[in-house]
PASEBA-1860 file (N, C-alpha, C; in nm, 3 decimals):
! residues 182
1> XXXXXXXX> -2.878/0.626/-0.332/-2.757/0.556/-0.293/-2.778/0.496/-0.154 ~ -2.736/0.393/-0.143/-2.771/0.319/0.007/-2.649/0.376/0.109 ~ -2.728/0.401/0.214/-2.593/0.404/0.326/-2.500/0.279/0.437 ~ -2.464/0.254/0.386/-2.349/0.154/0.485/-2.308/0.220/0.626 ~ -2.381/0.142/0.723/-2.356/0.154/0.842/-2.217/0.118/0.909 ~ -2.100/0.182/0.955/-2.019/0.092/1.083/-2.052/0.095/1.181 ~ -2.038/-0.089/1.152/-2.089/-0.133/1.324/-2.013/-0.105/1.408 ~ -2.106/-0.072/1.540/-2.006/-0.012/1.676/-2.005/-0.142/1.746
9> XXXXXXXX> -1.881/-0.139/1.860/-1.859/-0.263/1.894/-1.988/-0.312/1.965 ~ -2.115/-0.283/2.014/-2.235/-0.308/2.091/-2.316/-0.374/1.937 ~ -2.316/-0.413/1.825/-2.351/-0.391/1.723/-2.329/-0.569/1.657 ~ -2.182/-0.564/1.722/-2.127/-0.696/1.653/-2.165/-0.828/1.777 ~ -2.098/-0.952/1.739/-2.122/-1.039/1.779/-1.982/-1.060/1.916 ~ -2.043/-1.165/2.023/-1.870/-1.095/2.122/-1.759/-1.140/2.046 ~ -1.770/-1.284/1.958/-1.626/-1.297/1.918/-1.546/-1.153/1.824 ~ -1.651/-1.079/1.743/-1.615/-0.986/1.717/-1.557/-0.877/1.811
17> XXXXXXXX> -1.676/-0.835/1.906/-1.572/-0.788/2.035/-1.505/-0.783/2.020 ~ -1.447/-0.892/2.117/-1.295/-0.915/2.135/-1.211/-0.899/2.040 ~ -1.221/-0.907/1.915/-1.157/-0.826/1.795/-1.131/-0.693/1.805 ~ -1.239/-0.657/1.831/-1.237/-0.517/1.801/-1.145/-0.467/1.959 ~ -1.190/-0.524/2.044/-1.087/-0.481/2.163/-0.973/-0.518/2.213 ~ -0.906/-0.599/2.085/-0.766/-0.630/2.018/-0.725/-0.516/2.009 ~ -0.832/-0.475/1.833/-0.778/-0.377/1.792/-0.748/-0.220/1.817 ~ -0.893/-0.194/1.933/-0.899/-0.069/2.009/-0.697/-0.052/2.064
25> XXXXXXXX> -0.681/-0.153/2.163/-0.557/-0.173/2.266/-0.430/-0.156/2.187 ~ -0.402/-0.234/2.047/-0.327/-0.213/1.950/-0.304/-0.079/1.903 ~ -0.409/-0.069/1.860/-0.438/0.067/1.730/-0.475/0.173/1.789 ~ -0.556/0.184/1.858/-0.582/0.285/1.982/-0.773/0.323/1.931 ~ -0.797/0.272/1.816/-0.980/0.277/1.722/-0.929/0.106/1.709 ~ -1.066/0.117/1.627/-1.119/0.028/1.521/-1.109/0.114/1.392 ~ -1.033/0.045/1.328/-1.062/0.135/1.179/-1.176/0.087/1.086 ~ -1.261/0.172/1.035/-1.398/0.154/0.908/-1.398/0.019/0.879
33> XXXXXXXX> -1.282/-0.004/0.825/-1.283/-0.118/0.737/-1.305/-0.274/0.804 ~ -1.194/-0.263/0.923/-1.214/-0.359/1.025/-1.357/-0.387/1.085 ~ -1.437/-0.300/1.103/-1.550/-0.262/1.173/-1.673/-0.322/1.055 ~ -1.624/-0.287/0.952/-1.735/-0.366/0.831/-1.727/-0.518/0.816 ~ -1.609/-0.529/0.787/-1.577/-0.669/0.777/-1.666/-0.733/0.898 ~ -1.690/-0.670/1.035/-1.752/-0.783/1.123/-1.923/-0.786/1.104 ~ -1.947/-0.738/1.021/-2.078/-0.740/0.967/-2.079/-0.866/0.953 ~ -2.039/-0.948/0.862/-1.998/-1.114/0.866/-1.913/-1.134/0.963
41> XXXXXXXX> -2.001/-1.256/1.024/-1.916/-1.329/1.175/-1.813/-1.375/1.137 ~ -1.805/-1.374/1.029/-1.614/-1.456/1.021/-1.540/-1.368/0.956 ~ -1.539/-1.298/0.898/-1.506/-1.232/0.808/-1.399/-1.168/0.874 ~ -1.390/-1.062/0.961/-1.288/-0.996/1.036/-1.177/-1.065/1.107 ~ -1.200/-1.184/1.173/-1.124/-1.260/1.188/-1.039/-1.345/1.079 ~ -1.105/-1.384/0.993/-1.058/-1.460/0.870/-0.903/-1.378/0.799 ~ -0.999/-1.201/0.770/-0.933/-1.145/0.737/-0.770/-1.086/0.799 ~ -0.815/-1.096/0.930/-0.646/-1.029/0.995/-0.576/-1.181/1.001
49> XXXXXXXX> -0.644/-1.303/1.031/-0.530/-1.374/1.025/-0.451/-1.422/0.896 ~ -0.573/-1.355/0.786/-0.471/-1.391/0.633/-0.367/-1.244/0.620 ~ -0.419/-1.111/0.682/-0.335/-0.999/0.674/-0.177/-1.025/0.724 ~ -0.213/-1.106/0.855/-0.103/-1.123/0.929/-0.045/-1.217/0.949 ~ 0.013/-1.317/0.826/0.020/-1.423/0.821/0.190/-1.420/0.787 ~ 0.284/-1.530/0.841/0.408/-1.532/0.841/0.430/-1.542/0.653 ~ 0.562/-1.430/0.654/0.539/-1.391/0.522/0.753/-1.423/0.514 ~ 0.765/-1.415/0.354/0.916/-1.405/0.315/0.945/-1.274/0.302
57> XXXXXXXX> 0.842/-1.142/0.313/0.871/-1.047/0.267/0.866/-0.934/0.421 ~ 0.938/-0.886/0.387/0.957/-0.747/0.520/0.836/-0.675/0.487 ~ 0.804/-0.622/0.631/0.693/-0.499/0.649/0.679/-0.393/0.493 ~ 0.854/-0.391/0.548/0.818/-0.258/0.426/0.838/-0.328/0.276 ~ 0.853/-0.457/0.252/0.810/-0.492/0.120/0.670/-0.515/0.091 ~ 0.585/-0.535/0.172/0.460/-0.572/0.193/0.398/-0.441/0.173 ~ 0.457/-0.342/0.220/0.416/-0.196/0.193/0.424/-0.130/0.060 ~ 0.526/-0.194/-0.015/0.524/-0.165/-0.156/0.405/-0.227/-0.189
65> XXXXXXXX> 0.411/-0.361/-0.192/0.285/-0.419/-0.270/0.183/-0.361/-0.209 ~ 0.122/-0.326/-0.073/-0.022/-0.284/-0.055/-0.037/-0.138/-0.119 ~ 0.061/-0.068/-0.100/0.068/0.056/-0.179/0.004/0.032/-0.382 ~ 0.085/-0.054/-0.427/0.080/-0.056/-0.566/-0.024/-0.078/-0.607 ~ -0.086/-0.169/-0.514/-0.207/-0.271/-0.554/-0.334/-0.175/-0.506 ~ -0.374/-0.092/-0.398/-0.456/-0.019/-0.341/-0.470/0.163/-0.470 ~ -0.348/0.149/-0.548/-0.366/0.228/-0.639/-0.394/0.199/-0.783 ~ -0.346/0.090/-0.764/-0.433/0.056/-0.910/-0.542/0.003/-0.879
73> XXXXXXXX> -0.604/-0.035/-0.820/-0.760/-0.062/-0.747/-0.797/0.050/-0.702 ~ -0.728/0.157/-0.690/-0.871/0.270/-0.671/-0.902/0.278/-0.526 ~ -0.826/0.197/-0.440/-0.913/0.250/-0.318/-0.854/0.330/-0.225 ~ -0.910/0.468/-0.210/-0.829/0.570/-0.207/-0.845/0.554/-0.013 ~ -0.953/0.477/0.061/-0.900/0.430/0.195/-0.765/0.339/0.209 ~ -0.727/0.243/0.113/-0.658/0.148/0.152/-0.507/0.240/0.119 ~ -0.516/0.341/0.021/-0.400/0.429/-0.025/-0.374/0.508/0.118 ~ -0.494/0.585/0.171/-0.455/0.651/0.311/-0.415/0.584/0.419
81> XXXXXXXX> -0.447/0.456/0.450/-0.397/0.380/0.543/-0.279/0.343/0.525 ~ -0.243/0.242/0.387/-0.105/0.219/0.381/-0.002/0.353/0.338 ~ -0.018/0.496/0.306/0.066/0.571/0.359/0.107/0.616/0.502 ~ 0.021/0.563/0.579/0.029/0.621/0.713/0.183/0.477/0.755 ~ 0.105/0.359/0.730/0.180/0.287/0.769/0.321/0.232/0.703 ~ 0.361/0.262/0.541/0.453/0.318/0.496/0.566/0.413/0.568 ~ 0.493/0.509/0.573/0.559/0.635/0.701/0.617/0.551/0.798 ~ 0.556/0.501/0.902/0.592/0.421/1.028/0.674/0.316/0.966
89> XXXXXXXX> 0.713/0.265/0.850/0.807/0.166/0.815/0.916/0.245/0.723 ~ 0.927/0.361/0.778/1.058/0.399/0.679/1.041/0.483/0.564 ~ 0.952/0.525/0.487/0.934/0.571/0.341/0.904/0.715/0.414 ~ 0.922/0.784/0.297/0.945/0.955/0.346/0.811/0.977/0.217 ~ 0.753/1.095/0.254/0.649/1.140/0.173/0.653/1.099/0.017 ~ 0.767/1.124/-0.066/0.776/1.116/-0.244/0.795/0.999/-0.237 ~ 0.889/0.909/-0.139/0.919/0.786/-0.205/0.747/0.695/-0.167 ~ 0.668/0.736/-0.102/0.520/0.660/-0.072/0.479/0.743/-0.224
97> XXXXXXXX> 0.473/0.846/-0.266/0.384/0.862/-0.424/0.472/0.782/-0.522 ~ 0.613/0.790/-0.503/0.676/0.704/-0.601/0.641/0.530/-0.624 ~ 0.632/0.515/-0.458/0.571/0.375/-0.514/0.403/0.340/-0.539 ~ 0.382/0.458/-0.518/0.184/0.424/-0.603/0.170/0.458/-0.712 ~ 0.303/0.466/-0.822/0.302/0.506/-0.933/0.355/0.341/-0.995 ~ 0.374/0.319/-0.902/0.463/0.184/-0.924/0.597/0.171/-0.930 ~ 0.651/0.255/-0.898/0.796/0.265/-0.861/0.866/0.290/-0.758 ~ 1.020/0.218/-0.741/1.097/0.262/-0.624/1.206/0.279/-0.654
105> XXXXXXXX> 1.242/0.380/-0.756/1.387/0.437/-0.796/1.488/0.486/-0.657 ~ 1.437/0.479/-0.561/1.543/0.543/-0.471/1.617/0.412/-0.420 ~ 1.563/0.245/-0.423/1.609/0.124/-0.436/1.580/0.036/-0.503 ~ 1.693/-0.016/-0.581/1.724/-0.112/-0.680/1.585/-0.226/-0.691 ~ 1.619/-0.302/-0.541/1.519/-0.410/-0.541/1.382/-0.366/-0.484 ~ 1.346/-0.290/-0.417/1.211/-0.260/-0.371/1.188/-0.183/-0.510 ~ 1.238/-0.154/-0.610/1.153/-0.074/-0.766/1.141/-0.253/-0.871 ~ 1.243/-0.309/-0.822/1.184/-0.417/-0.906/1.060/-0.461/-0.871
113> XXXXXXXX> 1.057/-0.487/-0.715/0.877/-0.528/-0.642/0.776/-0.484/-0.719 ~ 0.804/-0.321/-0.705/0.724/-0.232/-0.742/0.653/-0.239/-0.917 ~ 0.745/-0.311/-0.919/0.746/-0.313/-1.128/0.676/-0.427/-1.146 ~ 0.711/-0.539/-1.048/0.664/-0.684/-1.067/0.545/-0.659/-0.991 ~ 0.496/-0.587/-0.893/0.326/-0.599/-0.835/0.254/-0.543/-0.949 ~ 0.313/-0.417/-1.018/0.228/-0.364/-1.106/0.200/-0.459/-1.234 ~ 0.315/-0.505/-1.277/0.301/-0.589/-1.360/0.167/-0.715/-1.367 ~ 0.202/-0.770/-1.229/0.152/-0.863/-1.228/-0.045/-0.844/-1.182
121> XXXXXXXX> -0.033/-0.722/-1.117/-0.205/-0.665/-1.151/-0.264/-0.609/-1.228 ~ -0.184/-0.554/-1.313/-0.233/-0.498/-1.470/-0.279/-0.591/-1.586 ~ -0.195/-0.732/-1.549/-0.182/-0.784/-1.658/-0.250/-0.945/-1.567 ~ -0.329/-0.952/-1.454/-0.387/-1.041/-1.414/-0.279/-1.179/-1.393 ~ -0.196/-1.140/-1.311/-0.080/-1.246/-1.301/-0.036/-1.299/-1.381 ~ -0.037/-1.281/-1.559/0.001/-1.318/-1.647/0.116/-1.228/-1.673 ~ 0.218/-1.214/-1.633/0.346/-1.129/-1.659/0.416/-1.191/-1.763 ~ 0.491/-1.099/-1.795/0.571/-1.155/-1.926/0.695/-1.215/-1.858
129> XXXXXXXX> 0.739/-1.283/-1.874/0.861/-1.369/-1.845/0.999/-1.313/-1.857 ~ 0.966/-1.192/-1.889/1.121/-1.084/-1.867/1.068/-1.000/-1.748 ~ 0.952/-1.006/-1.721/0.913/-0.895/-1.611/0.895/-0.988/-1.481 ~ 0.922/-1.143/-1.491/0.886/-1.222/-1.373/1.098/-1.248/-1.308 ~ 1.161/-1.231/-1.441/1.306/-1.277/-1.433/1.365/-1.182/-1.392 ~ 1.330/-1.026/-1.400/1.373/-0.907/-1.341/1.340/-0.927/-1.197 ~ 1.196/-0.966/-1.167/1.151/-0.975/-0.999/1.308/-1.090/-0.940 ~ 1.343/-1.195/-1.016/1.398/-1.280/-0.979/1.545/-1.236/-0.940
137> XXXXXXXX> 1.613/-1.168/-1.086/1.722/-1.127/-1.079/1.782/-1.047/-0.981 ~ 1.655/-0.921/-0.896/1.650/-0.843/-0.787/1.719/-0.931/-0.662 ~ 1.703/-1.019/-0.665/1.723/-1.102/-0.574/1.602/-1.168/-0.493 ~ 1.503/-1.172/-0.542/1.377/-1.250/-0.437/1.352/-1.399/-0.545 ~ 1.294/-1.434/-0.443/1.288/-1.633/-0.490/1.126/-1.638/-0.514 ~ 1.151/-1.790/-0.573/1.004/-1.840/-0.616/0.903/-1.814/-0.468 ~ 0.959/-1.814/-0.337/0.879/-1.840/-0.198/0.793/-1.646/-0.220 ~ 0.938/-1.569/-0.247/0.858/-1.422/-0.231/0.749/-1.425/-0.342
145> XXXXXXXX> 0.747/-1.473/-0.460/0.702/-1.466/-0.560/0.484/-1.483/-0.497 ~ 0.559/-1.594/-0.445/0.435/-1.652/-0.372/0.374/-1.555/-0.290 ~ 0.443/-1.523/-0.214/0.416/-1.446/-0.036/0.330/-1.304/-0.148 ~ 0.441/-1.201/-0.272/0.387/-1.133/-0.328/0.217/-1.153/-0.425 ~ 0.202/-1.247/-0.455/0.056/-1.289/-0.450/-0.046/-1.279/-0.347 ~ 0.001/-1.356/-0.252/-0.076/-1.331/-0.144/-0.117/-1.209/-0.092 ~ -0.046/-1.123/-0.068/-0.083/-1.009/-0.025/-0.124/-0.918/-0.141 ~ -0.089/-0.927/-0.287/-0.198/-0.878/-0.390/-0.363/-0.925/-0.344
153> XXXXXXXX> -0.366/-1.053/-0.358/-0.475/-1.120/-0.307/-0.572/-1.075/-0.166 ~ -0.465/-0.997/-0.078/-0.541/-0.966/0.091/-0.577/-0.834/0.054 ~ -0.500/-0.777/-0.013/-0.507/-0.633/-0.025/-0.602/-0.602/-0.122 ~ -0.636/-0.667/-0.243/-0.723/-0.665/-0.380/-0.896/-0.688/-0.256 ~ -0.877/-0.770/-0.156/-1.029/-0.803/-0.096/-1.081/-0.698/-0.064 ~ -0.956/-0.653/0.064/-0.977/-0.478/0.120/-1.032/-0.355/0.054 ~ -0.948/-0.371/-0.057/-0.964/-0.213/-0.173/-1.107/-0.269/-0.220 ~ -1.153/-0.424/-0.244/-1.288/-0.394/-0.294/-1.414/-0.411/-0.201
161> XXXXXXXX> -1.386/-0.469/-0.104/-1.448/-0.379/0.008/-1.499/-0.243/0.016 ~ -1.421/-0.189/0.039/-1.400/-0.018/0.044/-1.433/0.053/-0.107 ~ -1.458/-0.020/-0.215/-1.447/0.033/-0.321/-1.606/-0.009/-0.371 ~ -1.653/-0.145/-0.258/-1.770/-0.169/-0.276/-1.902/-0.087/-0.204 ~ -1.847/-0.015/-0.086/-1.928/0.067/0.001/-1.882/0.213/0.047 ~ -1.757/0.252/-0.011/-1.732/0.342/0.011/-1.747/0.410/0.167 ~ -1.731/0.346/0.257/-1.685/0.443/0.379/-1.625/0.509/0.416 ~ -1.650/0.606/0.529/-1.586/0.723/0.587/-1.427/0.634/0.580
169> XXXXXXXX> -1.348/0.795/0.515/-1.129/0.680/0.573/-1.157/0.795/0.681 ~ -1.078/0.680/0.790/-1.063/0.744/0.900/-0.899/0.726/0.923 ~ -0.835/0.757/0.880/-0.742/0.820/0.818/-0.680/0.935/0.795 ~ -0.562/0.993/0.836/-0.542/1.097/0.693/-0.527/1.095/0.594 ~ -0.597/1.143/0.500/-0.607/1.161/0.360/-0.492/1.142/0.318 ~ -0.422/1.052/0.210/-0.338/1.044/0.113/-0.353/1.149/0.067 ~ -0.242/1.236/-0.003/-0.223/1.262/-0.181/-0.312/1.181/-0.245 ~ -0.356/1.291/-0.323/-0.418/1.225/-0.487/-0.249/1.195/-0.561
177> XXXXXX> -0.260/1.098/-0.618/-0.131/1.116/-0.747/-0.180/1.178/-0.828 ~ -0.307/1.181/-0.894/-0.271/1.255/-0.980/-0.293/1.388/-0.994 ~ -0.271/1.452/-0.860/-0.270/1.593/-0.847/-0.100/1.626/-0.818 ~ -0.040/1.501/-0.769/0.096/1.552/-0.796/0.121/1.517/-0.934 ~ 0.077/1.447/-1.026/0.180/1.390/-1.179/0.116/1.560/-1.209 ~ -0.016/1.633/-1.217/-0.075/1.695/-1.278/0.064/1.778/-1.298
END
């Protein structure tokens, strides 16, 4: 099995640097993932400005979808990160496993999200047209519809990243789900 190195900031290129000593000042590290991505000179940059890009959807809707999408992709770093940051946006321990099951029964419209991200990655954005009119009926518009792609799309890169090299999560460990469904 090959080992995947993270690069330390002496490692990368300076525009990376300065990324990374963004992210040190921000975040207080560099997290794994960030740190790989600058393996490619553009790549890390490319990536946070599509992460962090003006969106129709709130933090913590964005948190449903990275949640939904990082569990049905398997990537059990992108699951530990976005519970951490879930937490910091409001969600209490069950309602973060509830929505990596794909659900948000404790609210109306963040379980429709939840129904329509799953939907729409299970079934390769081909949703059925009662499962796109439920996202609608919730109350979100053709613009979220959009914005919710996108961040399937940022988040689907990440998880296969991480799903492609498997690095240290530097992180706390998520829950397995399925040691709670067990």
């Amino acid at each position: 099995m090959a080992l995947f190195k993270i690069p330390t900031r002496e490692d990368v290129s300076s525009a990376n640097q300065a990324i990374f000593d963004k992210l040190k000042a921000g975040l207080g590290f560099v997290p794994n993932l960030y740190a790989y991505y600058s393996k490619n000179e553009n790549a890390l940059g490319d990536y946070l400005t599509f992460q962090n890009r003006k969106s129709t959807l709130s933090n913590r809707e964005k948190e449903i979808v990275n949640l939904v999408v990082s569990e049905y992709n398997g990537c059990y770093y992108c699951q530990s990160a976005h519970t951490v940051i879930a937490g910091l946006n409001g969600f209490s321990n069950d309602e973060i496993l509830q929505v990596r099951s794909g659900e948000a029964p404790f609210d109306g419209k963040l379980n429709a999200l939840a129904k329509f991200t799953l939907n729409t990655v299970s079934h390769k954005g081909k949703v059925r047209s009662e499962d796109r009119d439920a996202f609608l009926a919730a109350g979100y518009t053709e613009a979220d519809l959009i914005d919710v792609a996108m961040v399937i799309g940022e988040k689907t890169i990440s998880n296969y990243i991480h799903n492609l090299v498997d690095f240290e999560i530097d992180f706390p460990k998520a829950q397995k789900l399925e040691a709670v469904q067990a």
